[in-house]
C-alpha positions as CSV (number, residue, x, y, z in Angstrom):
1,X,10.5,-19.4,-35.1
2,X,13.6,-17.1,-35.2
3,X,11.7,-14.1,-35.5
4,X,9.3,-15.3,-32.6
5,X,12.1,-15.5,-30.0
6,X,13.5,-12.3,-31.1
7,X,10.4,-10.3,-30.5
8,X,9.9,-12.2,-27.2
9,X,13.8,-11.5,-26.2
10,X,12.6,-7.7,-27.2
11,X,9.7,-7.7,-25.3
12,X,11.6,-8.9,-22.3
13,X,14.2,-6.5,-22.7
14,X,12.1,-3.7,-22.8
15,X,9.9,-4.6,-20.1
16,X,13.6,-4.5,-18.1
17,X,15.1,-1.8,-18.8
18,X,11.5,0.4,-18.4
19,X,11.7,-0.6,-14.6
20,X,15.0,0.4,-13.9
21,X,14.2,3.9,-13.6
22,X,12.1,6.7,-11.7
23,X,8.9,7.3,-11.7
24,X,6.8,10.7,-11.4
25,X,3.8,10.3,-9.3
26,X,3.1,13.8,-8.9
27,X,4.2,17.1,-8.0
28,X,7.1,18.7,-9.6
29,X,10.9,20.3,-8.3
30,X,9.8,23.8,-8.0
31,X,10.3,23.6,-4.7
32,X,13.7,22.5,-4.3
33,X,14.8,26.0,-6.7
34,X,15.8,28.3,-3.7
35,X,17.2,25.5,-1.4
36,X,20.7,24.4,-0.8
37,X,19.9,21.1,1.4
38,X,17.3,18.7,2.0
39,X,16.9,16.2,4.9
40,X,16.8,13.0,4.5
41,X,15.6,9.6,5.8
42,X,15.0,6.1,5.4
43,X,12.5,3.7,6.2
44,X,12.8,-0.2,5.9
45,X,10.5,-1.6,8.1
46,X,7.8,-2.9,5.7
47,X,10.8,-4.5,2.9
48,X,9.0,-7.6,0.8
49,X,12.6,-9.9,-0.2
50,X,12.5,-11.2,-3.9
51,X,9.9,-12.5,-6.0
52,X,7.9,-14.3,-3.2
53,X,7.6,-11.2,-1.3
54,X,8.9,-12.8,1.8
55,X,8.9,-10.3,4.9
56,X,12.7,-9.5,6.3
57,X,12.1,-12.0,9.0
58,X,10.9,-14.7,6.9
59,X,14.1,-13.2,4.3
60,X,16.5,-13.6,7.5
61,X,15.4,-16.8,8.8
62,X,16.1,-18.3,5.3
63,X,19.4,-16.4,4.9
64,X,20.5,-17.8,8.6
65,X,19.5,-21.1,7.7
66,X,21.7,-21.3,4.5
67,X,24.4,-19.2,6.0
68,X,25.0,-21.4,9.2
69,X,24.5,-24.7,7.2
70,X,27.7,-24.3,4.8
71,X,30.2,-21.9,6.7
72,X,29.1,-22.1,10.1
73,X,27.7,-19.9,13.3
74,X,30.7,-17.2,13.1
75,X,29.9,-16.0,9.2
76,X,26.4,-15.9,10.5
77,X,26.7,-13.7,13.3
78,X,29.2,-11.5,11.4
79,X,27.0,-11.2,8.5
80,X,23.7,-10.3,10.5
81,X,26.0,-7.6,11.8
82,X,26.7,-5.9,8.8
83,X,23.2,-6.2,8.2
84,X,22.3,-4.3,10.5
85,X,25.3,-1.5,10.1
86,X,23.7,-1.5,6.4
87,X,20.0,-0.6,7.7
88,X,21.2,1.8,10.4
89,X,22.9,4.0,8.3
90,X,24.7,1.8,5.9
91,X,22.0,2.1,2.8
92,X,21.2,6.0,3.7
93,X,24.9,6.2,3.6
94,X,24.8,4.7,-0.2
95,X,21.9,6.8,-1.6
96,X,23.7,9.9,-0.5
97,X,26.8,9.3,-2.0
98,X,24.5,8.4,-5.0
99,X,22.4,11.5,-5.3
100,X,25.1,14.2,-4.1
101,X,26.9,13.4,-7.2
102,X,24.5,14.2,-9.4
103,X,22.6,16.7,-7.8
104,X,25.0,20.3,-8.1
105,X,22.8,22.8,-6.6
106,X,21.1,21.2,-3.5
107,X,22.7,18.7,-1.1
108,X,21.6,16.0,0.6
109,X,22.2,15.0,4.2
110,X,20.9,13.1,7.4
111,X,20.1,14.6,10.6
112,X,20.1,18.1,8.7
113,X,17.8,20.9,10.1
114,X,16.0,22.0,6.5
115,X,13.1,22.8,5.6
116,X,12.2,19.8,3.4
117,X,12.6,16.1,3.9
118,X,13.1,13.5,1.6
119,X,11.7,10.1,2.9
120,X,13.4,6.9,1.0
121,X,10.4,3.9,1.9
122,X,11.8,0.9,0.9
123,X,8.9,-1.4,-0.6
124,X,11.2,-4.2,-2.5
125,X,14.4,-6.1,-2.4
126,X,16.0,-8.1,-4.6
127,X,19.1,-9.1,-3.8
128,X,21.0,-10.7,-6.5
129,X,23.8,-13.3,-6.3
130,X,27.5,-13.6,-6.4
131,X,29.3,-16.1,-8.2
132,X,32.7,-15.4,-8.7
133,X,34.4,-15.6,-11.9
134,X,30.9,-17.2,-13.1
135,X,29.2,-14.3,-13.0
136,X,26.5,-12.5,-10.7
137,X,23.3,-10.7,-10.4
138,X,23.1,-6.8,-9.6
139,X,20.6,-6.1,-6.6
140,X,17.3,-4.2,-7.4
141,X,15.7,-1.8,-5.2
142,X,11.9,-0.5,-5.7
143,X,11.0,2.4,-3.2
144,X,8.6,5.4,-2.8
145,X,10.8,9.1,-2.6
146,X,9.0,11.7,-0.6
147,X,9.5,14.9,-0.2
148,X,7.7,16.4,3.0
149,X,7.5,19.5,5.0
150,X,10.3,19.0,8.0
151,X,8.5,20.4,10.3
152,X,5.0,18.7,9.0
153,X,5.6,15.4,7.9
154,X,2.0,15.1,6.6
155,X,2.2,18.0,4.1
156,X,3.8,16.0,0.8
157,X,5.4,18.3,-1.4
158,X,6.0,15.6,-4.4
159,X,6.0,11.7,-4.7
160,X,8.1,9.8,-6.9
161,X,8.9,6.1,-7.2
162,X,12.2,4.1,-7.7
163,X,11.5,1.2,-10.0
164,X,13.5,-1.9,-9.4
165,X,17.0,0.1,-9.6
166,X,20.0,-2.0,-10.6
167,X,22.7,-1.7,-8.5
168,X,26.4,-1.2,-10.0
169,X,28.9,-2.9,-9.1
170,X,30.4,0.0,-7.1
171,X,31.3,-1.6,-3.2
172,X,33.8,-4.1,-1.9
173,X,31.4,-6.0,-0.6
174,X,29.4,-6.8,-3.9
175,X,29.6,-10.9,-3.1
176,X,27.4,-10.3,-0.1
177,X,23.2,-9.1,-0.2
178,X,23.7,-5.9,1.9
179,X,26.8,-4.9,-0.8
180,X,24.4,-5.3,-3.6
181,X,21.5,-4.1,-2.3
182,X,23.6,-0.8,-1.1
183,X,24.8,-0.4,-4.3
184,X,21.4,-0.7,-5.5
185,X,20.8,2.3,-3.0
186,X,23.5,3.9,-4.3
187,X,22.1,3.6,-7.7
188,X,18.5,4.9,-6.7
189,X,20.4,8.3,-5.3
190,X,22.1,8.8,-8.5
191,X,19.4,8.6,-11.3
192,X,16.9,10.6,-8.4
193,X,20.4,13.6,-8.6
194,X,20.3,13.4,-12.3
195,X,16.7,14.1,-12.6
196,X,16.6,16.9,-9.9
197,X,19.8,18.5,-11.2
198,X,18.1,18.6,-15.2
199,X,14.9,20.7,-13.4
200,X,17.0,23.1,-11.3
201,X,19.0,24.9,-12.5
């Protein structure tokens, strides 16, 4: 029985940790070996929320619900304002700080007139709990990375995937969803840097 429950605890592990990572769907970093920055955006507007794939309304409607009921209208309205701060610019934000300090030779910006574009399409949230001096659970973050022509969105220079990311504990709002979930973000930037900085040299 022992032995049974360790290979199942192995099994689990494993299947863990092989999510929490990028994925290569095709196309290689070639491209990026004479450029010094890349454009970038971000896309949430088809997010599924945690294992029931809930769409953001249907994710909101239960945070409001559970927000109001125990600490009232105010907390609400403040915390659907950071919300959106965090999907305006407060994830992009994250990600860059994430891959910037991995990546050495090219860097990543917003609003930046280059002549590739990386396009972060966030596909799935999970965003964790906070319990104090109990404990917690990190946010996860899967999305689809891009790269595209600036100028012609439509031509797709390489596809990759980030695979239910852990987030770090790396924010000072970590006891709240949009902390983990940007650190989650910040996570997916950092192992994308780390990849692209080991293929150009």
């Amino acid at each position: 029985m022992k032995k049974l429950l360790l290979l199942l605890l192995a099994t689990v592990t494993t299947s863990v940790f092989a999510q929490n990572k990028i994925n290569f769907d095709w196309g290689n970093f070639d491209f990026l070996k004479d450029q010094t920055e890349v454009n970038v955006q971000m896309k949430f507007d088809h997010a599924l929320f945690h294992e029931q794939n809930l769409t953001e309304a249907e994710y909101l409607q239960k945070r409001k619900d559970d927000i109001t009921a125990k600490k009232g209208e105010a907390v609400w309205e403040n915390w659907i304002s950071q919300w959106e701060k965090c999907k305006t610019s407060g994830y992009l934000d994250y990600f860059m700080n994430g891959i910037n300090k991995k990546s050495k030779k090219v860097v990543f910006k917003s609003d930046a007139k280059t002549k590739y574009t990386l396009i972060i399409d966030t596909k799935w949230v999970y965003a964790g709990w906070y319990g104090g001096f109990i404990g917690s659970q990190e946010g996860k973050l899967t999305s689809d990375l891009t790269f595209v022509e600036t100028d012609n969105p439509s031509k797709v220079i390489m596809k990759l995937q980030g695979d239910k990311i852990l987030g770090k504990k790396s924010n000072n709002d970590i006891s709240w969803e949009y902390g983990r979930i940007a650190a989650a973000y910040e996570s997916t930037g950092k192992l994308l840097g780390k990849a692209i900085n080991e293929e150009v040299k």
